[in-house]
LUMVO-525676 format. One record per residue (C-alpha): residue number from 1; x, y, z. Coordinates in pm, whole numbers, plus 50000, padded with zeros to 5 digits. Layout:
k NUM px X py Y pz Z;
...
% end
This chain:
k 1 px 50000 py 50000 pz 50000;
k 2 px 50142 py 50328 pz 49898;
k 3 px 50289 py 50552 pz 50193;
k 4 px 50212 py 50245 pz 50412;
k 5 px 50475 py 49974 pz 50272;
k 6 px 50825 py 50041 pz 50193;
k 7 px 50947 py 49904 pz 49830;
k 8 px 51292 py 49803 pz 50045;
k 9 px 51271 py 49555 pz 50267;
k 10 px 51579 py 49683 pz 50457;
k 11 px 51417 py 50006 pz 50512;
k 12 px 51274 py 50011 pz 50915;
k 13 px 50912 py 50117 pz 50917;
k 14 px 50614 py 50096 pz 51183;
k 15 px 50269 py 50119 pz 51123;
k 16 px 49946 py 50103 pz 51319;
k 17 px 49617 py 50076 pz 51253;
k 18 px 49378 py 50324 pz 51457;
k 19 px 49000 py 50253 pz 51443;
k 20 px 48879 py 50443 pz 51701;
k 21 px 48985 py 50880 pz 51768;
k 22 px 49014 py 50999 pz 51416;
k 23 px 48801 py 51243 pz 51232;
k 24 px 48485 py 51101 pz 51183;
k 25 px 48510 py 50821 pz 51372;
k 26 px 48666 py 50690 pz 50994;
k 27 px 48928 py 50379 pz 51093;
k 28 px 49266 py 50517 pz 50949;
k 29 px 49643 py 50380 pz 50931;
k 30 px 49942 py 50581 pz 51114;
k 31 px 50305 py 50459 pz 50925;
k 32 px 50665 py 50578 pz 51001;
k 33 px 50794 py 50555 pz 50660;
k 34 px 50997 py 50640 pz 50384;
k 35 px 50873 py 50724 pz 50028;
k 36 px 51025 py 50833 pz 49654;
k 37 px 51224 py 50575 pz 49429;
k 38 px 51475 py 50626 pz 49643;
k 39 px 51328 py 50644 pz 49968;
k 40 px 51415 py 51000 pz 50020;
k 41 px 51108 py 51114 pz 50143;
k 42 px 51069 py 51097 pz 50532;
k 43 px 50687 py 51093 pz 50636;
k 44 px 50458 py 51033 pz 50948;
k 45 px 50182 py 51003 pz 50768;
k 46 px 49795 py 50947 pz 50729;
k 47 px 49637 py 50833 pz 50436;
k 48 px 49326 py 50990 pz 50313;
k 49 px 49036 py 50919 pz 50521;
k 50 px 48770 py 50755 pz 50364;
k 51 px 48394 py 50730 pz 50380;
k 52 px 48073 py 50544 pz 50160;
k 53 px 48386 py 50477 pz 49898;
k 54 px 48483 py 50861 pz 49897;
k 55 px 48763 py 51108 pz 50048;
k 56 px 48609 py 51216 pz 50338;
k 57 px 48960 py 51378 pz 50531;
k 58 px 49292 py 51444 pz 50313;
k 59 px 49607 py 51254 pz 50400;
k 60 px 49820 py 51405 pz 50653;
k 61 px 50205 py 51396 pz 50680;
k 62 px 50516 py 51578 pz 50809;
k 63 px 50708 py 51806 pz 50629;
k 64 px 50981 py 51568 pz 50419;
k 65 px 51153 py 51884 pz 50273;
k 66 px 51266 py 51993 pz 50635;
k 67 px 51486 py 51799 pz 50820;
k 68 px 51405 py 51956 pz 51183;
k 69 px 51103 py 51739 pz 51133;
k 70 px 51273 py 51398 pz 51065;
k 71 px 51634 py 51406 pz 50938;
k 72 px 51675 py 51022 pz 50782;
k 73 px 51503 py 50850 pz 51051;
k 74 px 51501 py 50441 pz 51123;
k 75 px 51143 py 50379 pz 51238;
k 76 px 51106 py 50121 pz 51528;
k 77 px 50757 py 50118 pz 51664;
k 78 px 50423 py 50284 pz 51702;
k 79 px 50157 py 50277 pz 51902;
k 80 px 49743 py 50403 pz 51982;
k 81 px 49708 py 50575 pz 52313;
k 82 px 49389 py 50793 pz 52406;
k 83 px 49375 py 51080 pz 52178;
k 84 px 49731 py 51042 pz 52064;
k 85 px 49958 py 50816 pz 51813;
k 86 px 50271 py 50808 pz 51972;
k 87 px 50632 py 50696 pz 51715;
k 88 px 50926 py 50565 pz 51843;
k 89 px 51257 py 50612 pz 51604;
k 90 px 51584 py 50705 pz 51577;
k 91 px 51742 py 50986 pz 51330;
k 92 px 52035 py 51245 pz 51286;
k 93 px 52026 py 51481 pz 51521;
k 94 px 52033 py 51864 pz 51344;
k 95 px 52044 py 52036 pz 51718;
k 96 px 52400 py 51927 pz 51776;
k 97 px 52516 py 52228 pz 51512;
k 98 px 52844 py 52201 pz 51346;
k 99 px 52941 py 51802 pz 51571;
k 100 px 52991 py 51537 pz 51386;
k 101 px 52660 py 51353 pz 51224;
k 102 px 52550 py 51183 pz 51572;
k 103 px 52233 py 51009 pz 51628;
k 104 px 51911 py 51056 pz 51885;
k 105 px 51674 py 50831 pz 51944;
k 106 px 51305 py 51020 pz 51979;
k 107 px 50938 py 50993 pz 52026;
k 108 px 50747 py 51161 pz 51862;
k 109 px 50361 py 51267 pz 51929;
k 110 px 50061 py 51356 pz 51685;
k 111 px 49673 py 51426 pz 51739;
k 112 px 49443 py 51171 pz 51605;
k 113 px 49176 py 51446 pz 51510;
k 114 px 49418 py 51685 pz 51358;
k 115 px 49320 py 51791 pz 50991;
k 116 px 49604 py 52025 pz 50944;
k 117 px 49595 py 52373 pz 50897;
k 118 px 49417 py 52593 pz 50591;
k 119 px 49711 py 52794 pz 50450;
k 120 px 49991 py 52716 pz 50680;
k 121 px 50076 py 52319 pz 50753;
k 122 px 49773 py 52252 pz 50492;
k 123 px 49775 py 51855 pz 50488;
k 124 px 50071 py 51849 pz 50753;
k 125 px 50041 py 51810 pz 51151;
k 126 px 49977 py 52061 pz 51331;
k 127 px 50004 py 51862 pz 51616;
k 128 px 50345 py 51685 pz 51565;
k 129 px 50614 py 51737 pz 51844;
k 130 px 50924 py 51524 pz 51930;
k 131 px 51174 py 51482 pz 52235;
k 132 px 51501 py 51282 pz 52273;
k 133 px 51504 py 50983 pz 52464;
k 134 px 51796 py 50980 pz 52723;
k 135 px 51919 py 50610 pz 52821;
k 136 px 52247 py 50699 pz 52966;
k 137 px 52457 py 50585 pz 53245;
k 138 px 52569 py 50872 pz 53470;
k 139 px 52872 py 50992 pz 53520;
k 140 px 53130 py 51371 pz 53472;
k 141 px 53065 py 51251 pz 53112;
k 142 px 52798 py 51030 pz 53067;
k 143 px 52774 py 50704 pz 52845;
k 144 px 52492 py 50704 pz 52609;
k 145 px 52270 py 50444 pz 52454;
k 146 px 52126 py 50629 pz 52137;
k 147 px 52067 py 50369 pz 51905;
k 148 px 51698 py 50289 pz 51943;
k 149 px 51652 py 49883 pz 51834;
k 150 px 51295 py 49752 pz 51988;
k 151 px 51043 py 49884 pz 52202;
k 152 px 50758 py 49716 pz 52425;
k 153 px 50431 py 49847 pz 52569;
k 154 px 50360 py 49755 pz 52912;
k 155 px 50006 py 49858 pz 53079;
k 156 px 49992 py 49924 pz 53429;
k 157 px 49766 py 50046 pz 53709;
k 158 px 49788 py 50441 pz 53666;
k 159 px 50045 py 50450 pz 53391;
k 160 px 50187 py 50291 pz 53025;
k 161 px 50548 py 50197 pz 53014;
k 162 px 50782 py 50171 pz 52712;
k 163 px 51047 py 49914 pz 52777;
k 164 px 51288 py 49997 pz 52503;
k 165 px 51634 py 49802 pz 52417;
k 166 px 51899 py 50066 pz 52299;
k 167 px 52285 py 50024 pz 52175;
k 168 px 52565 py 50210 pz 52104;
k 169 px 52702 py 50275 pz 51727;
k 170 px 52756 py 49968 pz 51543;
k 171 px 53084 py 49985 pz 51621;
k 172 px 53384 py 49722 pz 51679;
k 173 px 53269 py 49754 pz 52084;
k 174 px 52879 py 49782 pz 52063;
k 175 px 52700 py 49756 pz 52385;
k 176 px 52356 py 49732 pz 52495;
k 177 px 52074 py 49805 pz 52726;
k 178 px 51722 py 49819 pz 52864;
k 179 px 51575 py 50161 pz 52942;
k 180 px 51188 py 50193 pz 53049;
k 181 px 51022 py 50559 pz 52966;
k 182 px 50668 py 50614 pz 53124;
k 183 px 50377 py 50791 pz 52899;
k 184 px 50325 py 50990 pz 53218;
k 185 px 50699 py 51137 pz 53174;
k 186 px 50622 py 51178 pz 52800;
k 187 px 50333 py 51335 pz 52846;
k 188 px 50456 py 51582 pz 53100;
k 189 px 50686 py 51676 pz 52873;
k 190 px 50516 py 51747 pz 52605;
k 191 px 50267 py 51943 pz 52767;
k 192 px 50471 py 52137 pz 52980;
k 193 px 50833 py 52170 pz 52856;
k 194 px 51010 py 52362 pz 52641;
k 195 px 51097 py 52434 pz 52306;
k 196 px 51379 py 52418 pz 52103;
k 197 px 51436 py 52696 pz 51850;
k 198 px 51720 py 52764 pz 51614;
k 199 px 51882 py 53115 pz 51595;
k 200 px 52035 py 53256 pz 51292;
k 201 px 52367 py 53150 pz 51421;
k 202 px 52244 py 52783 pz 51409;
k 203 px 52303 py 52753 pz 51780;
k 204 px 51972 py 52545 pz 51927;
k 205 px 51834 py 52702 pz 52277;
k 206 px 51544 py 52644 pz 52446;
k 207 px 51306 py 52938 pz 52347;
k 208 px 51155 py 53158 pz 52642;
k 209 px 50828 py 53005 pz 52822;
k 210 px 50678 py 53374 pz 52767;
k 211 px 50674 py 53262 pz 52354;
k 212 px 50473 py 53018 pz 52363;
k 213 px 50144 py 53103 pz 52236;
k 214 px 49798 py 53038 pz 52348;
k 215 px 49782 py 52751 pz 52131;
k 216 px 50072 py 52520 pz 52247;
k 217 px 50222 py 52282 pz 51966;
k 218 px 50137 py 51950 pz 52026;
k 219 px 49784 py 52042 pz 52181;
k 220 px 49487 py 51908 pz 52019;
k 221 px 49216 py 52075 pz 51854;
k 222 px 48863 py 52017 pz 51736;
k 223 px 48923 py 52176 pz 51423;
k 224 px 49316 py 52248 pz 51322;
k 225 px 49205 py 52424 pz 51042;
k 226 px 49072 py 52719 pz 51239;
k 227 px 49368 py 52762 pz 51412;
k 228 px 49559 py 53121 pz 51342;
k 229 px 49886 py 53112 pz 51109;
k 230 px 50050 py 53309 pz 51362;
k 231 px 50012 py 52978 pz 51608;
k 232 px 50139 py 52753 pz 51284;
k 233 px 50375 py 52903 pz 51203;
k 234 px 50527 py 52856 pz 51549;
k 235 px 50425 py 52504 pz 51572;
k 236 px 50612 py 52463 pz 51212;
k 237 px 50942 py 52586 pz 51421;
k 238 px 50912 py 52508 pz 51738;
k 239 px 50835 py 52079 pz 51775;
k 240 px 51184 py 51941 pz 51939;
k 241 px 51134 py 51971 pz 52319;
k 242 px 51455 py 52139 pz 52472;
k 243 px 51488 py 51842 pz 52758;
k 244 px 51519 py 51485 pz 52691;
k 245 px 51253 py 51196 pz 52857;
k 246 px 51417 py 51018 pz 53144;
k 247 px 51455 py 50671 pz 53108;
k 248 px 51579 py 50613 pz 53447;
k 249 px 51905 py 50368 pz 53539;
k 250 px 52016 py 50172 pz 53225;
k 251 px 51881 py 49779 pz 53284;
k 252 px 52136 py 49522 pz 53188;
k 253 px 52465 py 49710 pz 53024;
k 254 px 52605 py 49438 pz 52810;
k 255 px 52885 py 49463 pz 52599;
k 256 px 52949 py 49308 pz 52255;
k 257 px 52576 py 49238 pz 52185;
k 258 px 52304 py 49385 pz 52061;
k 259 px 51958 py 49343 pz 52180;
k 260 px 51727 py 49381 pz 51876;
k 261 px 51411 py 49268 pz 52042;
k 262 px 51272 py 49380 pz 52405;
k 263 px 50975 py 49141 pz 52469;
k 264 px 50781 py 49145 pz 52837;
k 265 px 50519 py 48923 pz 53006;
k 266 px 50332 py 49145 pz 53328;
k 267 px 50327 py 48897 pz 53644;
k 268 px 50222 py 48975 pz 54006;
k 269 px 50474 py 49188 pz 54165;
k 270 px 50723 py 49202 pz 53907;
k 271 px 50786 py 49231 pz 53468;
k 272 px 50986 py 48968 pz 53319;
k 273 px 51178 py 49092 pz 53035;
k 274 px 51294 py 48897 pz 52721;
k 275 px 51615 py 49078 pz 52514;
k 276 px 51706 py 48865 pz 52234;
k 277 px 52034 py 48899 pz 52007;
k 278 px 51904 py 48821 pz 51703;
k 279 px 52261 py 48736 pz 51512;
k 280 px 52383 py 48521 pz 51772;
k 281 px 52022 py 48394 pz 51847;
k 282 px 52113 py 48460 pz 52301;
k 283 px 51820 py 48522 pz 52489;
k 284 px 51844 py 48683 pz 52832;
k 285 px 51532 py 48697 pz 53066;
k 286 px 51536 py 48883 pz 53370;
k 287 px 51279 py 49028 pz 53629;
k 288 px 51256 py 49381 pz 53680;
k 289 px 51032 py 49551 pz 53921;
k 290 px 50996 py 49885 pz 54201;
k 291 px 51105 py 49835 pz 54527;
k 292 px 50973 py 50164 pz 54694;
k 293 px 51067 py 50465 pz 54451;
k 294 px 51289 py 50336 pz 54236;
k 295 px 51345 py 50037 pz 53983;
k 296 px 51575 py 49686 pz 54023;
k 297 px 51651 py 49443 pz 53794;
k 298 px 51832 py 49077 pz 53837;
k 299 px 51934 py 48880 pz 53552;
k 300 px 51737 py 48549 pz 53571;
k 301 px 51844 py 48319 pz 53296;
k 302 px 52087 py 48365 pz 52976;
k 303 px 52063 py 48059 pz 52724;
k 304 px 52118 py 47977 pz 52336;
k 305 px 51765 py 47954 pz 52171;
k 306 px 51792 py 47666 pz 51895;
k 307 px 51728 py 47826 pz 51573;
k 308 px 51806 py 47784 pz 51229;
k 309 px 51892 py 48108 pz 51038;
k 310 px 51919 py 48489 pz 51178;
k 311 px 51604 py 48562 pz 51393;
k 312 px 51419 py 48841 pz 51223;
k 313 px 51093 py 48903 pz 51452;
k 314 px 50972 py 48763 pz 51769;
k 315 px 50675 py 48693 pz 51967;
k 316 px 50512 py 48614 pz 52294;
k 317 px 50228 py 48406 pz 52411;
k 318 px 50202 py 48599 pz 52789;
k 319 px 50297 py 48303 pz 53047;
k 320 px 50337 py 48025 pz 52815;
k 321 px 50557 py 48053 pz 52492;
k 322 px 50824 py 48284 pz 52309;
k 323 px 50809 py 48248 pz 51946;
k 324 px 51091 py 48378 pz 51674;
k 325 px 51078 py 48351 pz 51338;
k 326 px 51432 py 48296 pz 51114;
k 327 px 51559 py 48374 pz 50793;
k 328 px 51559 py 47999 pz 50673;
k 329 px 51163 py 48081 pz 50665;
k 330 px 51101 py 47907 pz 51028;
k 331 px 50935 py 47960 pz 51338;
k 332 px 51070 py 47824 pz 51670;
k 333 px 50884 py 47822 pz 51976;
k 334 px 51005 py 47810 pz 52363;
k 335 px 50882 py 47778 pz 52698;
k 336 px 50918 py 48132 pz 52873;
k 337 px 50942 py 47923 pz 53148;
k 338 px 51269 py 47715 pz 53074;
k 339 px 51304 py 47551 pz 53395;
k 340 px 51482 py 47254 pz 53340;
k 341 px 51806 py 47513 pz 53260;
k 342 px 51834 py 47596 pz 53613;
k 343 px 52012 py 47315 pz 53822;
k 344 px 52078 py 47568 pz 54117;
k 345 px 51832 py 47643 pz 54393;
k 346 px 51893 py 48023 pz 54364;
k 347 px 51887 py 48045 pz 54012;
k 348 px 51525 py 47869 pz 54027;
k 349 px 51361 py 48015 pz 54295;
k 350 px 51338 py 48378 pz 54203;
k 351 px 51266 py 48209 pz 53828;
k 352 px 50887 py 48352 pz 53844;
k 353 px 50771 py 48097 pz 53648;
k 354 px 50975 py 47803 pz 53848;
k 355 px 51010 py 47639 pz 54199;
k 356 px 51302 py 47449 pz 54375;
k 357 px 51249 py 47076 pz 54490;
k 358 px 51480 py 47036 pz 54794;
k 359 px 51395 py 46689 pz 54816;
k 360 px 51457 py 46609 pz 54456;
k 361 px 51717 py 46887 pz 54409;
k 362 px 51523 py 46980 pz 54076;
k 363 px 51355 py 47271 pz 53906;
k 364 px 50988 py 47296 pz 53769;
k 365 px 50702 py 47492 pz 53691;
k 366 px 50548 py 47632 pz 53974;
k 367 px 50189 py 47547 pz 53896;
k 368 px 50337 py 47145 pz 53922;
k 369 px 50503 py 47217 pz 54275;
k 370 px 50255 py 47072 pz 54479;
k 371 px 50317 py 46911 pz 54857;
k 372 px 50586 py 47043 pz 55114;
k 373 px 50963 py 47076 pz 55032;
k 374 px 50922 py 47333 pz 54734;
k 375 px 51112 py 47716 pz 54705;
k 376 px 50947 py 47955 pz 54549;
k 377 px 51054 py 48308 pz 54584;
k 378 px 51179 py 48604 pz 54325;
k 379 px 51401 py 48835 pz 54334;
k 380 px 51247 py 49154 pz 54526;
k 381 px 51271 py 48889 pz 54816;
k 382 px 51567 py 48659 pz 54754;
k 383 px 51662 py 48324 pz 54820;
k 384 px 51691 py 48276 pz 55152;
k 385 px 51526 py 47927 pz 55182;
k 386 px 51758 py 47812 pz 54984;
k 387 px 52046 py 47828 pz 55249;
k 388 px 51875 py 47617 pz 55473;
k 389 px 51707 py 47393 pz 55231;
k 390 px 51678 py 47053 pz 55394;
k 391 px 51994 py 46800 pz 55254;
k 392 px 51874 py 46471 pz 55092;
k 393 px 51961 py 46211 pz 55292;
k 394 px 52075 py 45839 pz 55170;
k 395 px 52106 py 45564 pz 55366;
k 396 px 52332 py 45250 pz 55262;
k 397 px 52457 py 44973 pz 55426;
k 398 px 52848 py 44905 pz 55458;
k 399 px 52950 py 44757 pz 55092;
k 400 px 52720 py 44897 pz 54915;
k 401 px 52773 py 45172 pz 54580;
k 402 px 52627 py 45486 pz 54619;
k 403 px 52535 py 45757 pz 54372;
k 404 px 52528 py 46109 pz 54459;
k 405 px 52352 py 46280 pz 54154;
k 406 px 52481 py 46648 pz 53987;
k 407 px 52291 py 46830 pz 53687;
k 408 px 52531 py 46983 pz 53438;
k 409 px 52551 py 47382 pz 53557;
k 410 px 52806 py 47575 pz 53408;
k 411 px 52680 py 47835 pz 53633;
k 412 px 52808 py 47618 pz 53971;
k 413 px 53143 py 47766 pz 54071;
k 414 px 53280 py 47497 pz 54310;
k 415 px 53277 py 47208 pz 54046;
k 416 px 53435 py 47002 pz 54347;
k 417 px 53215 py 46806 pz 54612;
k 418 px 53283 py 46914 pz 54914;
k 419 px 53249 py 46662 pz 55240;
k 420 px 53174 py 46758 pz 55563;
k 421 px 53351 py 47128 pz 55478;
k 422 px 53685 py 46965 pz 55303;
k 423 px 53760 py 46863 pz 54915;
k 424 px 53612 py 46521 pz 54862;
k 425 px 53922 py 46324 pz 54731;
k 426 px 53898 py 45954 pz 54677;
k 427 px 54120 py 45766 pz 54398;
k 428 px 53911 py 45480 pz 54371;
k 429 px 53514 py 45653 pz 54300;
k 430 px 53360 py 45701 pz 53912;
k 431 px 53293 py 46073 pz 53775;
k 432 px 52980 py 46031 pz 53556;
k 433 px 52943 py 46295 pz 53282;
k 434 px 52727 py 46584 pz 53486;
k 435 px 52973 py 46554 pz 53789;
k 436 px 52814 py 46357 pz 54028;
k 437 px 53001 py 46027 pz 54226;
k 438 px 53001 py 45705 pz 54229;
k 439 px 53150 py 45519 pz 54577;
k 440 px 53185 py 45125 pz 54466;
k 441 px 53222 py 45073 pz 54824;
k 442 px 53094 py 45234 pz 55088;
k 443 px 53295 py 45222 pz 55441;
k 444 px 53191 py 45334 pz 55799;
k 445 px 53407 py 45704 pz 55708;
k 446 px 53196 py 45744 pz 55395;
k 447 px 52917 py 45888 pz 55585;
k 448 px 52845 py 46245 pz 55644;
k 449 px 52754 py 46569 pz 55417;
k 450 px 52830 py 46563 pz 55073;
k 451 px 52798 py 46936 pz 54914;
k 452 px 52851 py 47074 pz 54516;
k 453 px 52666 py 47384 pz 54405;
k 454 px 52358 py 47369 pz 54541;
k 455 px 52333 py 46987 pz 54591;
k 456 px 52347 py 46869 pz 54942;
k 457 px 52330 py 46486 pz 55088;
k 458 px 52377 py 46361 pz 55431;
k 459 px 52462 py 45975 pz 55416;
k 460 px 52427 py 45770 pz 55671;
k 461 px 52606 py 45454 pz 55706;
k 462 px 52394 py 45151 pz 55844;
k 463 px 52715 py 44964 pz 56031;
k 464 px 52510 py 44677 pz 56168;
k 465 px 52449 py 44509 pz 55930;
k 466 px 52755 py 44433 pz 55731;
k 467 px 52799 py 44301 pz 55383;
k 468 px 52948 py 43930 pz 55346;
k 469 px 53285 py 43921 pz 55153;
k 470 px 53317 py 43497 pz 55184;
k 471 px 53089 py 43164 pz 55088;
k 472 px 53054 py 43096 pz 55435;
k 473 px 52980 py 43464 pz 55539;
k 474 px 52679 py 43418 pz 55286;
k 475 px 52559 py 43109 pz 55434;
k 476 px 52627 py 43239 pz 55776;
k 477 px 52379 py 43505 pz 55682;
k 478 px 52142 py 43334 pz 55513;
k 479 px 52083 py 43090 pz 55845;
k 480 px 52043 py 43411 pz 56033;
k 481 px 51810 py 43545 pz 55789;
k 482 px 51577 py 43199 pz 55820;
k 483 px 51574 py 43223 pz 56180;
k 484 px 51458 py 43554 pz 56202;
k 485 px 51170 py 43447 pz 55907;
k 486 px 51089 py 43173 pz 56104;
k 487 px 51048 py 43389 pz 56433;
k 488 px 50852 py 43655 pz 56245;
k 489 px 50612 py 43355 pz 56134;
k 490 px 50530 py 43229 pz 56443;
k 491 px 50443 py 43558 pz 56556;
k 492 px 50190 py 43600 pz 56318;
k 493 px 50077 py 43263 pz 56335;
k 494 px 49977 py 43353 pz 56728;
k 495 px 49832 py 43696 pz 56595;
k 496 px 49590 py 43548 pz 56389;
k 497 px 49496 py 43238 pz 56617;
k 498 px 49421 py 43479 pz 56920;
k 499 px 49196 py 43715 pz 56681;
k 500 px 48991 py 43420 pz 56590;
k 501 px 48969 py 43327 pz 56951;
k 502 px 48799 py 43680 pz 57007;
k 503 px 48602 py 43648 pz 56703;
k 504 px 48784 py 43918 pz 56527;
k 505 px 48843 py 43887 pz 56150;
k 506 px 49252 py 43939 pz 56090;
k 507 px 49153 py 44146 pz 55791;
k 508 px 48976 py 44382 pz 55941;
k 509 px 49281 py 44479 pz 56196;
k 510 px 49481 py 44536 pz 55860;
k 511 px 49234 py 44833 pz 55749;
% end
């Protein structure tokens, strides 16, 4: 569709489809695009509104000749909220003056009822104002994240946020983060900041509050065409906002990566975020949530998602699935849960979709963690069960093998078992493949706690009751092991005979 689609694939666009706000209640499309056989043209734009098969409202668009409006943006997302459509993308900046080309990442804001102006900004937003987005890590000069790459909308009680992964250049050194900007922040801005305006030196300031006439740009109107030229034309000049929206502490600073797409599922208590690399296919998942007025984050799992092919979108099913789609035409699916890749008690705990086993030292889904002897925590709280999880204990009897079990966990420090506090060290006891032992032959100074990562046994030695090593140790045993048969038979032999004698049936004492 023309001024909807791009003719080049590698060209970033966003689009949105708004049935509800616009003039005449007509269903419209919002794009972030570029146009022209060479995809010069630059446009927020609004095809022609239509009604009983006729042009009811004319298409609507930003100026492409001026680059104040969008200087060779990368379109990244777009989205309906109240009376607004709201763009996320990244550009040139043009209010850096004679620097070096850099690039800002923006949002940018337009009025669904706008029907541009009748002279000035005829068929062009009146409405349309734009503000950097600042994802930066502090310091006497701060590191910025400007290269806008996905962005997610979250709904929450009292406010929308924009969870949006940002990089550096695409340098030899790239590095990434998470930064979360809230529409109430946005908002604010818009409506009350102010301006930027360029003097005839080409030095940007922000313009005096006193300027700003009675009809501030980015306002809404019922009817943009009756608005004066002398409020236009100041809207024309006047749409970069002189202060930047906050995005708060940078989420996850990662170097060498780039996360191309932010996903989130909204739990109780806490947002678990998905940031996928889609060249190398490396998913991270972490919780983030607000622990009284301010934000934390811990990093939950990282893993290798088995894919065929460069991702090139992905997906999620909330609570259930994460699905990606690859350049060898496939679509892969995973469990956002993923709990079988944590073989640590901490690691699983705070998983919000996973619980610990202490007795079976294993990870699941929470909603299959039924009985006593499950962890369940996350992160706001911690994992404090998990110290004093309850050890397995084994009992075995003097000769026999015993098999303390370890799940591969390249995450476990201490690859060593430790006994009783010390290094485990025995020549003569089989390492299978995930780590775990193998004693052919237990002895009386075999028993006691056995600790690796978060595995834990106490084994307990049964010393009475010793193991035969000769032919006649074996018979020796077997004799003893009639006689106490024997015993244990005539005992219930004189059970039974004395309940008959009181008229009691012997089944019914077994119930």
């Amino acid at each position: 569709m023309i001024g909807l689609c791009s003719p080049d694939a590698r060209v970033n666009g966003t689009a949105v489809h708004v049935e509800w706000g616009n003039p005449g209640d007509a269903p419209a499309f919002y794009a972030g695009i570029r146009t022209g056989m060479a995809g010069e043209n630059h446009l927020i734009y609004r095809p022609a509104l239509m009604d009983a098969g006729r042009e009811s409202v004319a298409a609507m668009r930003t100026i492409y000749t001026d680059n104040t409006w969008l200087n060779e943006p990368q379109f990244v997302a777009s989205f309906d909220i109240g009376e607004y459509v709201y763009f996320f993308f990244r550009e040139i900046a043009v209010e850096i003056g004679f620097a070096p080309p850099t690039v800002f990442s923006r949002v940018a804001r337009v009025c669904k009822k706008d029907m541009g102006g009748r002279a000035v900004l005829r068929n062009v937003w009146t409405s349309y104002v734009k503000a950097r987005l600042n994802c930066s890590i502090s310091a006497r000069f701060p590191f910025y994240f400007d290269h806008l790459q996905s962005v997610s909308r979250v709904e929450l009680e009292g406010d929308t946020l924009f969870y949006a992964s940002m990089s550096t250049s695409d340098s030899a050194f790239p590095t990434s983060a998470i930064c979360v900007f809230a529409l109430s922040s946005i908002d604010q801005l818009f409506g009350h900041g102010l301006f930027l305006e360029q003097h005839t030196t080409g030095v940007w300031l922000p313009s005096p509050a006193d300027s700003v006439p009675s009809h501030r740009p980015g306002t809404c109107s019922t009817n943009s065409s009756s608005l004066s030229d002398n409020d236009l034309h100041f809207a024309k000049s006047h749409l970069m906002m002189a202060e930047p929206v906050p995005g708060g502490v940078p989420v996850m600073p990662t170097r060498d990566v780039f996360f191309h797409s932010v996903l989130v599922d909204v739990l109780p208590e806490q947002n678990v975020v998905f940031a996928i690399d889609h060249r190398s296919g490396s998913l991270w998942k972490l919780a983030h949530w607000r622990e009284g007025g301010d934000y934390r984050w811990s990093l939950l799992q990282k893993n290798q998602l088995d894919v065929h092919g460069k991702i090139m979108a992905s997906a999620l099913l909330p609570h259930e699935f994460l699905y990606v789609s690859t350049s060898a035409s496939a679509v892969g699916q995973f469990s956002l849960a993923a709990c079988h890749l944590h073989s640590s008690c901490h690691s699983c705990a705070i998983d919000p979709f996973c619980s610990w086993s202490s007795a079976g030292a294993t990870c699941a889904r929470r909603e299959k963690a039924k009985g006593t002897g499950w962890i369940s925590s996350w992160a706001g709280r911690g994992w404090s069960e998990c110290a004093s999880a309850t050890a397995v204990e084994k009992s075995v009897f003097l000769g026999d093998a015993l098999h303390l079990e370890a799940t591969r966990d390249e995450e476990t420090k201490e690859k060593e078992w430790m006994k009783d506090g010390r290094v485990f060290s025995r020549s003569d006891v089989v390492i299978d493949e995930n780590g775990g032992v193998v004693i052919m032959n237990v002895q009386k100074e075999d028993g006691g706690e056995y600790v690796r990562g978060s595995r834990k046994y106490r084994v307990v030695v049964d010393t009475e009751c010793e193991r035969p090593t000769t032919v006649a140790g074996y018979h020796s045993a077997h004799r003893e092991y009639c006689k106490e048969m024997k015993s244990a038979k005539t005992m219930i032999d004189q059970w039974e005979t004395c309940s008959e004698a009181r008229g009691i049936s012997p089944a019914s004492n077994l119930v």
